[in-house]
N, C-alpha and C positions, 0 to 999 in steps of 0.2 A: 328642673324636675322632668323626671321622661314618665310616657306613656306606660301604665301598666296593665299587660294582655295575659288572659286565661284564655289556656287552651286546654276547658271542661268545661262540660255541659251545667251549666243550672241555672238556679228559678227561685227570683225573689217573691217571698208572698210576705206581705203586711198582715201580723194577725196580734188582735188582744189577746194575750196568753190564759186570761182570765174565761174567754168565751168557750167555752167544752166543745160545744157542737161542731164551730166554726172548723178549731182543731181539726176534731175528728175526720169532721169533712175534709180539711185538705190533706191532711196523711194517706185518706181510703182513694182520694181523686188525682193523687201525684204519685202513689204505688211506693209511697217512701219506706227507705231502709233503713235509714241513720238517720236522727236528729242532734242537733247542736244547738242548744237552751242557753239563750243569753240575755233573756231578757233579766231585767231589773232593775230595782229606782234605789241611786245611791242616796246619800247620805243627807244631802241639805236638801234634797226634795223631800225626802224620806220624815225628816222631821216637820218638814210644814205639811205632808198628807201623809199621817200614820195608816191608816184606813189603805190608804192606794197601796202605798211599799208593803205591810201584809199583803192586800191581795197577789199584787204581781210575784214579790219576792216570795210568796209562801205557795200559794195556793197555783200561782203558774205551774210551779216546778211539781208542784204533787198532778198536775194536769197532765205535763211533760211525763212522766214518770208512768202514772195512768195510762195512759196510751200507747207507750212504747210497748 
């Protein structure tokens, strides 16, 4: 397996999709232009926490959306 190298800039941030503020915060403090929304909880998680895969899988993307 060989080494694989990006030659562009960027910036991993860890964020619960679900948190608004946090969001907010890192879009207005990273001066972001584009987002790429990937979170979500498939299928065999999804049925042992209904509650969670809602929030991320619904409420993330209406966040993500929100904002943009």
């Amino acid at each position: 397996m060989t080494d694989q190298r990006f030659d562009f800039p960027c910036k991993y941030e860890k964020l619960d999709v679900c948190d608004t503020n946090r969001y907010e915060q890192l879009i207005k403090e990273n001066d972001i232009n584009y987002m790429v929304h990937m979170a979500g909880i498939l299928s065999a998680l999804g049925e042992q926490k209904p509650d969670l895969a809602i929030d991320v899988n619904i409420f993330g993307v209406v966040n993500a959306l929100r904002l943009s």
